[in-house]
Biopython code that builds the backbone (N, CA, C, O; Angstrom):
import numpy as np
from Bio.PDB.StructureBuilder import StructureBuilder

atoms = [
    (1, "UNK", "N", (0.847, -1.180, 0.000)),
    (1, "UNK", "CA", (0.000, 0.000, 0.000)),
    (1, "UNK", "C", (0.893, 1.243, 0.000)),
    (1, "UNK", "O", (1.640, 1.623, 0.901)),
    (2, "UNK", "N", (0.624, 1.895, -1.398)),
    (2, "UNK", "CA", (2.020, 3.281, -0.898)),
    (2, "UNK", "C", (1.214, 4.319, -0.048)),
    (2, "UNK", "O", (0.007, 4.202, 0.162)),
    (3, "UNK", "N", (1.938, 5.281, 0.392)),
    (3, "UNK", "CA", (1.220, 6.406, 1.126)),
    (3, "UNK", "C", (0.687, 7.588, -0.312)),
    (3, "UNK", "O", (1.174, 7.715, -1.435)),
    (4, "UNK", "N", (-0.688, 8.418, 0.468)),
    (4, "UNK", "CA", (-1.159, 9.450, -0.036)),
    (4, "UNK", "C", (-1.009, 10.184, -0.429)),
    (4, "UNK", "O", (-0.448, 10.317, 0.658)),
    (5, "UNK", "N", (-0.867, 11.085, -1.003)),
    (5, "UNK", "CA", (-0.180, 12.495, -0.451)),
    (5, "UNK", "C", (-1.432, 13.584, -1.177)),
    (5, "UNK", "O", (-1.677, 13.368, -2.364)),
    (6, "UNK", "N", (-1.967, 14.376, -0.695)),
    (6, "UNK", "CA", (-3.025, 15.426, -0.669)),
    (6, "UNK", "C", (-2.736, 16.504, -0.514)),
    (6, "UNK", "O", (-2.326, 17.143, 0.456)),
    (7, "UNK", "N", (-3.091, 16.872, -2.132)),
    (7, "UNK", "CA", (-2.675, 18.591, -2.256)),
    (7, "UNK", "C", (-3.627, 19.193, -2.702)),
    (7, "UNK", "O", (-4.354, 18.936, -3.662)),
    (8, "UNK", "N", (-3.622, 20.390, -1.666)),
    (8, "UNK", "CA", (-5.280, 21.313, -1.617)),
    (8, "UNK", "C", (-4.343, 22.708, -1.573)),
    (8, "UNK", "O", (-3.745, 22.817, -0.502)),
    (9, "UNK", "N", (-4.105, 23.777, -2.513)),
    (9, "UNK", "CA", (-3.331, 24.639, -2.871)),
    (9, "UNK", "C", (-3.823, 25.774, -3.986)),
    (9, "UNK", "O", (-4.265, 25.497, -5.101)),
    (10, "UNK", "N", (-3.665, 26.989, -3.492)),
    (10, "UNK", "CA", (-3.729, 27.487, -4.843)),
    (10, "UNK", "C", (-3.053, 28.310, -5.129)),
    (10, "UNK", "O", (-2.320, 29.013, -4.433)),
    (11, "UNK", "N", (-3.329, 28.294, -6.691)),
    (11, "UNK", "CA", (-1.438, 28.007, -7.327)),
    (11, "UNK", "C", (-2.069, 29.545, -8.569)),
    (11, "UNK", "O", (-3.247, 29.887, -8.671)),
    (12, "UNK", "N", (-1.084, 30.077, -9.203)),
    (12, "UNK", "CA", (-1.353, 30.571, -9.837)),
    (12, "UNK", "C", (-2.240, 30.636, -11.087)),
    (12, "UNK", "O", (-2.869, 31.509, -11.686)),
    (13, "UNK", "N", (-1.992, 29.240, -11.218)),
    (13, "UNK", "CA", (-3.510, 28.552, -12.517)),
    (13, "UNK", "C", (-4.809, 28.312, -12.157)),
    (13, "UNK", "O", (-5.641, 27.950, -12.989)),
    (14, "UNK", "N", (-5.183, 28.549, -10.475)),
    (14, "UNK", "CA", (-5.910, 28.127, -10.014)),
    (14, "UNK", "C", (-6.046, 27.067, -8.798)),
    (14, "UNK", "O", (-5.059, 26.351, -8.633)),
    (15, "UNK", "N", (-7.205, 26.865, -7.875)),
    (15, "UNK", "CA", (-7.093, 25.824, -6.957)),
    (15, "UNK", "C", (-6.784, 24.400, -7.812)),
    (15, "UNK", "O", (-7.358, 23.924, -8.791)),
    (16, "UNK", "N", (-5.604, 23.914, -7.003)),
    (16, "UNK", "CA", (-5.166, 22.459, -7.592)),
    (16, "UNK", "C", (-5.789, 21.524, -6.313)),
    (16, "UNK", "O", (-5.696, 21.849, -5.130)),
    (17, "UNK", "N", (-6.332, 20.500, -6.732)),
    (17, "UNK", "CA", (-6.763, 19.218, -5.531)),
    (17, "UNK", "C", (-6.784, 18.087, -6.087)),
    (17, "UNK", "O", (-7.687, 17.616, -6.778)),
    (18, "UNK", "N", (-5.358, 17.422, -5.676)),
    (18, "UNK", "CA", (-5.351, 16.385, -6.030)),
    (18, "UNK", "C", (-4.938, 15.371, -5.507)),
    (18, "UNK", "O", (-4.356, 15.481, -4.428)),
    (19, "UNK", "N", (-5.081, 14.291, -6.008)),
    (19, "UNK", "CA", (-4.196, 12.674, -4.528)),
    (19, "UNK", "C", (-3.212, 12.028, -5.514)),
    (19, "UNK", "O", (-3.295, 11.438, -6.591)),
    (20, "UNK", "N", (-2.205, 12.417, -4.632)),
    (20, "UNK", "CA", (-1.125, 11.107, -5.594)),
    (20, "UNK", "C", (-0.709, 9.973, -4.399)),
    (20, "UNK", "O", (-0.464, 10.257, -3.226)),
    (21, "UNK", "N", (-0.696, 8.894, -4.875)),
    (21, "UNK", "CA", (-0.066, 7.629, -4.280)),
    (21, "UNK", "C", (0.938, 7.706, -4.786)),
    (21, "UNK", "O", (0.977, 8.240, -5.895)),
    (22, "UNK", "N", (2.133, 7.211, -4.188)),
    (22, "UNK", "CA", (3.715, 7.391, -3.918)),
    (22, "UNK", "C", (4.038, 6.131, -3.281)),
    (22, "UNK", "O", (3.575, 5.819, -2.184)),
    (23, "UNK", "N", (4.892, 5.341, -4.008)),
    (23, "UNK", "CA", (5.499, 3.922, -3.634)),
    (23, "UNK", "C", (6.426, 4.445, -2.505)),
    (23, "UNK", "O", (7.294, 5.100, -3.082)),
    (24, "UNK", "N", (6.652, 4.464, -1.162)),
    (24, "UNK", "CA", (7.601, 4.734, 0.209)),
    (24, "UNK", "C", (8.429, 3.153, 0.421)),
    (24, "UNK", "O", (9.590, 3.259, 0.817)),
    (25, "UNK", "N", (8.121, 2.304, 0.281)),
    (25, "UNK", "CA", (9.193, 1.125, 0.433)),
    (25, "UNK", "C", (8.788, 0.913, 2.186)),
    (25, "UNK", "O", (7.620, 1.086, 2.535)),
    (26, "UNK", "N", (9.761, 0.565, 3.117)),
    (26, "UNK", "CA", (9.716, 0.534, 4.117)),
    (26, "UNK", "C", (9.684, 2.121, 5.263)),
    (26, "UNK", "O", (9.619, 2.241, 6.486)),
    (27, "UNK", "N", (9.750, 2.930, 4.346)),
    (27, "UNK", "CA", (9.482, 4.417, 4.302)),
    (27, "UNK", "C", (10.385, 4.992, 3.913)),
    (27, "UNK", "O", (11.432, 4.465, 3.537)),
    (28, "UNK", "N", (10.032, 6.744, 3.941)),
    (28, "UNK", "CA", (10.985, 7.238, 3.279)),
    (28, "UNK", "C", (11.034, 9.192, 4.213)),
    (28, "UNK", "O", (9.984, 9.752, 4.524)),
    (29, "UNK", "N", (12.275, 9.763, 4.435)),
    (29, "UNK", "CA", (11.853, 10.718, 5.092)),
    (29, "UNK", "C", (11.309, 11.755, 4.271)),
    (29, "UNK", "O", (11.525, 11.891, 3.067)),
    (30, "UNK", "N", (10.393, 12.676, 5.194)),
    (30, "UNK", "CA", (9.308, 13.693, 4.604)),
    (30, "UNK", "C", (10.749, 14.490, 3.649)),
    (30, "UNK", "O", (10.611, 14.387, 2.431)),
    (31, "UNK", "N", (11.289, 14.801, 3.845)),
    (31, "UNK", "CA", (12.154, 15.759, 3.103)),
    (31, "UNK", "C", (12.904, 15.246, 1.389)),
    (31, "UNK", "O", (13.369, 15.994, 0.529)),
    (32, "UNK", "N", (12.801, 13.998, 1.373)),
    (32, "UNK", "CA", (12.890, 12.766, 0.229)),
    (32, "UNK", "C", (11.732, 13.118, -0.568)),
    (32, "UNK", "O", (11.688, 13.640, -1.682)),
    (33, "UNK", "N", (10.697, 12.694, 0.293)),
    (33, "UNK", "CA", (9.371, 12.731, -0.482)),
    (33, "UNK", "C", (8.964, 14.105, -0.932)),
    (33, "UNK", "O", (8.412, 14.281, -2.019)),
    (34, "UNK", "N", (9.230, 15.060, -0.112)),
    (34, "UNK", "CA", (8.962, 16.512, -1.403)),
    (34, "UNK", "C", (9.998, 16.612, -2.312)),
    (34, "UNK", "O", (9.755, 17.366, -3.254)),
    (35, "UNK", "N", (11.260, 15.989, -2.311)),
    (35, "UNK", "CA", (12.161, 16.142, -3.371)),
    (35, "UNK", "C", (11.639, 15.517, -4.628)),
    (35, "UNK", "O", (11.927, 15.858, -5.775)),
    (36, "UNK", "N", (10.532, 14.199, -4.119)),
    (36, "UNK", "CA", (9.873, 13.433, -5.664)),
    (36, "UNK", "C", (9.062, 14.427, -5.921)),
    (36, "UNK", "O", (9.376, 15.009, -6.959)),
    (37, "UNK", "N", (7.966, 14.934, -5.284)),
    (37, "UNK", "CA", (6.948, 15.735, -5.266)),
    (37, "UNK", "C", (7.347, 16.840, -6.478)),
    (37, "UNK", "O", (6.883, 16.890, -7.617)),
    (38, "UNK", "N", (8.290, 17.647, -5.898)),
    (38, "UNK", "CA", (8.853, 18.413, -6.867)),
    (38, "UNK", "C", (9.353, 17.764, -8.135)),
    (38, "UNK", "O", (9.290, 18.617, -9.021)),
    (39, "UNK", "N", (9.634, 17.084, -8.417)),
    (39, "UNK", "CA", (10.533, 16.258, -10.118)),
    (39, "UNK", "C", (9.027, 16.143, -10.336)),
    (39, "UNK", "O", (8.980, 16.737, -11.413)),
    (40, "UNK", "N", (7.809, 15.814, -10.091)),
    (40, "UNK", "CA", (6.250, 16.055, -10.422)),
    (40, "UNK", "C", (6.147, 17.202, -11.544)),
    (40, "UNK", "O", (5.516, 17.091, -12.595)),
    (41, "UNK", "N", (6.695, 18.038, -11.233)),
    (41, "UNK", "CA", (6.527, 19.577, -11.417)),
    (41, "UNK", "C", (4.846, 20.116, -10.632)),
    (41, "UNK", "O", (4.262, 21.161, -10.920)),
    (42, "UNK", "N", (4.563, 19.503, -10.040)),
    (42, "UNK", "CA", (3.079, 19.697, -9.161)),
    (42, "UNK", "C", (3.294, 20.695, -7.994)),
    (42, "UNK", "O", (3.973, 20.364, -7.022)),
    (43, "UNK", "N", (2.583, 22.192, -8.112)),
    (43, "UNK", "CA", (1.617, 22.687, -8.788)),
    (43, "UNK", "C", (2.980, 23.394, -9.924)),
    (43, "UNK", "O", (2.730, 23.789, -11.063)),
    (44, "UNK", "N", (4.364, 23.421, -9.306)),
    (44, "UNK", "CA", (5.308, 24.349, -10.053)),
    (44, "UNK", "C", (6.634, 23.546, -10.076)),
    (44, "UNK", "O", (6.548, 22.358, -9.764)),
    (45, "UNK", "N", (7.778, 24.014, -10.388)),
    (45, "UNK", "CA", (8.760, 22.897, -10.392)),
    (45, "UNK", "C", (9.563, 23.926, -9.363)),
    (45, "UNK", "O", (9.639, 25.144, -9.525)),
    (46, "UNK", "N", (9.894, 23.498, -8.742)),
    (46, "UNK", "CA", (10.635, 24.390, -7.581)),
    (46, "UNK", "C", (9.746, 24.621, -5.998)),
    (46, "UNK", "O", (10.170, 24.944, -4.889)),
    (47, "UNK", "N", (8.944, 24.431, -6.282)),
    (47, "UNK", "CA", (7.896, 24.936, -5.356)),
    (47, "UNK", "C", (8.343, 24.082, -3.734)),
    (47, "UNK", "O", (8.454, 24.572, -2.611)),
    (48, "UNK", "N", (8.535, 22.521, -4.249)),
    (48, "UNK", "CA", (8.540, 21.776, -2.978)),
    (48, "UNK", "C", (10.114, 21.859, -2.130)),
    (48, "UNK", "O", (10.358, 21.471, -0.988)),
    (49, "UNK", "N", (10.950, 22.437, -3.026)),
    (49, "UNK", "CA", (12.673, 22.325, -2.841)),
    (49, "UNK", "C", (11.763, 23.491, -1.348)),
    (49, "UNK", "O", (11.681, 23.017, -0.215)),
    (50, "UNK", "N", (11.107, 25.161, -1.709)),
    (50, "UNK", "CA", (10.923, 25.750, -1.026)),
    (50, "UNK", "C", (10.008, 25.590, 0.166)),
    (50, "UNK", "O", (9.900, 26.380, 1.104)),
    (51, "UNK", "N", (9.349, 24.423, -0.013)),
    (51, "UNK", "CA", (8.422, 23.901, 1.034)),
    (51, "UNK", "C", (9.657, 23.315, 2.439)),
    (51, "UNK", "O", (9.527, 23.315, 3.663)),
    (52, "UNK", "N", (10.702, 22.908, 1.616)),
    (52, "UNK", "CA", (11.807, 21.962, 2.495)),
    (52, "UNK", "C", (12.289, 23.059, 2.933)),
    (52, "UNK", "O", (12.305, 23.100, 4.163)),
    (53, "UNK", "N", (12.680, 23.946, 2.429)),
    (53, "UNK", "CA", (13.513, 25.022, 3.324)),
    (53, "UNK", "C", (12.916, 26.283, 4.265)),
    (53, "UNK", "O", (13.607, 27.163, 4.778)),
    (54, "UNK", "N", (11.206, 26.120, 4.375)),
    (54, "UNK", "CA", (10.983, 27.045, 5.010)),
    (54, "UNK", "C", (10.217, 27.628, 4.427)),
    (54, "UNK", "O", (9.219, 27.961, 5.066)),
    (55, "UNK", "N", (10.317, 28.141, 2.575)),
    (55, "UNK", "CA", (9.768, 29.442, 2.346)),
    (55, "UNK", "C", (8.620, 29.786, 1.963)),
    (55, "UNK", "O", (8.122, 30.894, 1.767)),
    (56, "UNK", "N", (8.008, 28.160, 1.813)),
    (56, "UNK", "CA", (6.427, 28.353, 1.257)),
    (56, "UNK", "C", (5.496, 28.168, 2.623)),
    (56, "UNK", "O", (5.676, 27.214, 3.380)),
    (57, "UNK", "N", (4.310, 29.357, 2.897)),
    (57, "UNK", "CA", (3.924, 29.065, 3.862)),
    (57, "UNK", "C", (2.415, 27.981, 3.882)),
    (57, "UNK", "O", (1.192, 28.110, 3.942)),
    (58, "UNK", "N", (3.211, 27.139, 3.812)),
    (58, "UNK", "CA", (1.739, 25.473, 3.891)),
    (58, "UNK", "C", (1.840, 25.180, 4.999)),
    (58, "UNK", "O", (2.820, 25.096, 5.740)),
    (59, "UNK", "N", (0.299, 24.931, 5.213)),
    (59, "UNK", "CA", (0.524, 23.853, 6.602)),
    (59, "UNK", "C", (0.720, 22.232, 5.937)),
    (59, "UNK", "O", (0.477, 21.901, 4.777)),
    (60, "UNK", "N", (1.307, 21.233, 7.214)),
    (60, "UNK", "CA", (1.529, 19.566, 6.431)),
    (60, "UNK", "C", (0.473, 19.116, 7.483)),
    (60, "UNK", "O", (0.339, 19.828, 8.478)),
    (61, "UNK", "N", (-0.231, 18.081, 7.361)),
    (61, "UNK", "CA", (-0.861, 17.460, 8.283)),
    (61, "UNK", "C", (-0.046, 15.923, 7.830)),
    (61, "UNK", "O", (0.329, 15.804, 6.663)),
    (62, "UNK", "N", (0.180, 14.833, 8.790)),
    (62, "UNK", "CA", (0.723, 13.617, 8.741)),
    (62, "UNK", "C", (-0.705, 12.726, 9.341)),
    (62, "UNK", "O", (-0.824, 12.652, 10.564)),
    (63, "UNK", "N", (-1.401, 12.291, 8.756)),
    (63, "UNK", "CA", (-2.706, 11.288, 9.013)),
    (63, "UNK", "C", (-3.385, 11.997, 10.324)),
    (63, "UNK", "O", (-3.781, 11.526, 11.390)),
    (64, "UNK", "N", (-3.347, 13.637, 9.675)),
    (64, "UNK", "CA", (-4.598, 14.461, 10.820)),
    (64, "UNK", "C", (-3.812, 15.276, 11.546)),
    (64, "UNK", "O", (-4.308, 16.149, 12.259)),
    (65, "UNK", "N", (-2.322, 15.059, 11.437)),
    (65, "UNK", "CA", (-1.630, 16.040, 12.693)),
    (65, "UNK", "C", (-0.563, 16.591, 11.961)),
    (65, "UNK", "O", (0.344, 16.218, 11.215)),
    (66, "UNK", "N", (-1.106, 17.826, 12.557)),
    (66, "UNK", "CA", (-0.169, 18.550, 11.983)),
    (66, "UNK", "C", (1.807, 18.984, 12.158)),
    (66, "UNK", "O", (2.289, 19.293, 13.248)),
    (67, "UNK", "N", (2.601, 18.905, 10.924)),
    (67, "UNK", "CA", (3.477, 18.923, 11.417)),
    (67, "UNK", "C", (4.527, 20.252, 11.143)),
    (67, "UNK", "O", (4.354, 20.986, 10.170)),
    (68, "UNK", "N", (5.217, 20.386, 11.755)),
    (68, "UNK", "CA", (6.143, 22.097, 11.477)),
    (68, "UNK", "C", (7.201, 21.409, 10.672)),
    (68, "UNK", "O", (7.871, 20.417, 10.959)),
    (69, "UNK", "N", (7.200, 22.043, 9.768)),
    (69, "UNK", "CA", (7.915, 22.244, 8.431)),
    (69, "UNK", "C", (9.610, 21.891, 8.751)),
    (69, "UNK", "O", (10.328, 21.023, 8.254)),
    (70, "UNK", "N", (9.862, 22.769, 9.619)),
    (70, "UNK", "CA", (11.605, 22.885, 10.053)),
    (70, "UNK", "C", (11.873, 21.710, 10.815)),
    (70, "UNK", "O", (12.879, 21.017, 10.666)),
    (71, "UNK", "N", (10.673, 21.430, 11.889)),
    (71, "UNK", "CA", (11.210, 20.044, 12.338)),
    (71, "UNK", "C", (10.876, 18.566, 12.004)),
    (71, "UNK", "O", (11.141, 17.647, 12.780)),
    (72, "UNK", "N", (10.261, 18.392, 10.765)),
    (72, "UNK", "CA", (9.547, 17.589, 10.555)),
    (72, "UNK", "C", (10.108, 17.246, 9.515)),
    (72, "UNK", "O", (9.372, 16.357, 9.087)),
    (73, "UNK", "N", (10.995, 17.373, 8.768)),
    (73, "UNK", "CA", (12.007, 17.221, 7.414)),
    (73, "UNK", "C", (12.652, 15.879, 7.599)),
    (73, "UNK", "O", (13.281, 15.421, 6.645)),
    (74, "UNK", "N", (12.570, 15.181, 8.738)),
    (74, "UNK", "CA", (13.399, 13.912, 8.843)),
    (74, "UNK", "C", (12.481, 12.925, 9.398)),
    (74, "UNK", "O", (12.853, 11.764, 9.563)),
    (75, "UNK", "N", (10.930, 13.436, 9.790)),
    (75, "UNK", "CA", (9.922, 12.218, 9.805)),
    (75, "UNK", "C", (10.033, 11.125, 8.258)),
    (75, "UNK", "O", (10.121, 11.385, 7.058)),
    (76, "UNK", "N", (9.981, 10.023, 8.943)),
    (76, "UNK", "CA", (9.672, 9.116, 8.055)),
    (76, "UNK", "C", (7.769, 9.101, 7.908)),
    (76, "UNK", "O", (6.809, 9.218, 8.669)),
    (77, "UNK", "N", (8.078, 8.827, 6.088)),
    (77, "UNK", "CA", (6.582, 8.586, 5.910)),
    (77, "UNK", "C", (6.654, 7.214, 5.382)),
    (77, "UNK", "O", (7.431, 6.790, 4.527)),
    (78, "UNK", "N", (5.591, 6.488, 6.114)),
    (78, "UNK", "CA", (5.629, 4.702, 6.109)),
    (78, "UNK", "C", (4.080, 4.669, 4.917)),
    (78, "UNK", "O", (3.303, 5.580, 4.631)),
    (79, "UNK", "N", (4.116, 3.338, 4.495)),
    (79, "UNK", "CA", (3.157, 3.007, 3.556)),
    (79, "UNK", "C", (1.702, 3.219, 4.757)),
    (79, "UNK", "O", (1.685, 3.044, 5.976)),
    (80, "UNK", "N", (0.638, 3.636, 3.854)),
    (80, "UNK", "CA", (-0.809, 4.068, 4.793)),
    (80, "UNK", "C", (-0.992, 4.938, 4.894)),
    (80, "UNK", "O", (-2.207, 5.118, 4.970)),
    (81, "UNK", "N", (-0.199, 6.164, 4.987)),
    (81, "UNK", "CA", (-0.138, 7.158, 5.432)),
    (81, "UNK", "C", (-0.373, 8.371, 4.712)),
    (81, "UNK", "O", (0.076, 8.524, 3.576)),
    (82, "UNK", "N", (-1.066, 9.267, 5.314)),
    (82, "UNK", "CA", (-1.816, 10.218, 4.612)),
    (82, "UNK", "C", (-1.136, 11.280, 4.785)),
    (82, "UNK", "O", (-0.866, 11.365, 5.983)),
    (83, "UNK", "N", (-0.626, 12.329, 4.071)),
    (83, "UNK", "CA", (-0.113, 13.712, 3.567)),
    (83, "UNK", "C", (-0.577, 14.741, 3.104)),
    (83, "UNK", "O", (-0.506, 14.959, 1.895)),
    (84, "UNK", "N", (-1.137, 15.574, 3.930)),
    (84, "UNK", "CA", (-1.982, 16.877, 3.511)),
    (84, "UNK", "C", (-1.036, 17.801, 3.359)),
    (84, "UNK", "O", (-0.385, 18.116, 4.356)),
    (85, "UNK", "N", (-0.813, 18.305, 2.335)),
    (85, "UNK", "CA", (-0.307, 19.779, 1.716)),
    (85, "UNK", "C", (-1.383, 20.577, 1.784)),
    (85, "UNK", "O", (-2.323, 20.102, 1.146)),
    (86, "UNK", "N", (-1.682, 21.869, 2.438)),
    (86, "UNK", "CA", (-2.492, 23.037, 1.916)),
    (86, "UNK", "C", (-2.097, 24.287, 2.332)),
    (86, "UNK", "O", (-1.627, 24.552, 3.439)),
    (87, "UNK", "N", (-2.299, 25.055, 1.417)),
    (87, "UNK", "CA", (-1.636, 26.355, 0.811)),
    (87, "UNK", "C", (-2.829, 27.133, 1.957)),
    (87, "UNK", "O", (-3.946, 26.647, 2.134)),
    (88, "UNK", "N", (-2.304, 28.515, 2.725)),
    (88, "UNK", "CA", (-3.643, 29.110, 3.266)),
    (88, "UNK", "C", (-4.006, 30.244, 1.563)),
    (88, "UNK", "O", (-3.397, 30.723, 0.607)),
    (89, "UNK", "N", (-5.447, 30.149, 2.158)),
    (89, "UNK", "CA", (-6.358, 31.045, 1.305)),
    (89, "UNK", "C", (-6.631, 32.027, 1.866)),
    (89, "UNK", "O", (-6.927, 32.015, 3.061)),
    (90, "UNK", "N", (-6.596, 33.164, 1.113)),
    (90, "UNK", "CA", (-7.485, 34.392, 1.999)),
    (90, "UNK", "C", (-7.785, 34.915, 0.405)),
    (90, "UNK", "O", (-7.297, 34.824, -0.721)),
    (91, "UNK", "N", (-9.136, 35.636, 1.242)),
    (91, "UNK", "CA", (-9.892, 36.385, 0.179)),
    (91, "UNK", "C", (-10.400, 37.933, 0.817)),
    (91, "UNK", "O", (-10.329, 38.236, 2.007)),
    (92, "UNK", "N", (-10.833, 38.661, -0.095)),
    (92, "UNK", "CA", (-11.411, 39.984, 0.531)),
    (92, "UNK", "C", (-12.983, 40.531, 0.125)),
    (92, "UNK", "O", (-13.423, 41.568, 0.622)),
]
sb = StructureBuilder()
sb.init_structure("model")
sb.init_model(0)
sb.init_chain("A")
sb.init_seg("    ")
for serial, (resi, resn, name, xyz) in enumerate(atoms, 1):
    if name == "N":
        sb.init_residue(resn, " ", resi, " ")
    sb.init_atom(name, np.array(xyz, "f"), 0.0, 1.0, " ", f" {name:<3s}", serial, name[0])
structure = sb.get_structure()
């Protein structure tokens, strides 16, 4: 069973929502897995390198809980497991 990964974002083309399944093996750390994310080019090609370093402001949820970006780069993500990416929205 690979893990989830759920991206609810919006991107300059518009709100993107989508689910990709991702083969993890015996797992793989969160900071790995946005490096595939990004070679995606999903929503941009560069976008996830900046998710790893800080500069995009998303929240991650890991199967409901949420995790901080800076310290959470070396969680392993195991097969089952669900990955929420979302971008905040504001409107006026």
């Amino acid at each position: 069973m690979p893990a989830l990964v759920r991206l609810n974002m919006l991107t300059p083309q518009g709100m993107l929502n989508e689910k990709i399944e991702i083969e993890v093996g015996q797992g793989i750390r969160l900071d790995k897995l946005l490096g595939r994310l990004d070679k995606m080019a999903k929503p941009e090609k560069g976008f996830f390198r900046a998710v790893r370093k800080g500069r995009q402001g998303v929240t991650l949820l890991l199967n409901g809980d949420r995790l901080d970006v800076s310290e959470a780069r070396k969680t392993v993500i195991r097969e089952g497991d669900e990955l929420a990416i979302l971008s905040p929205i504001s409107g006026g």
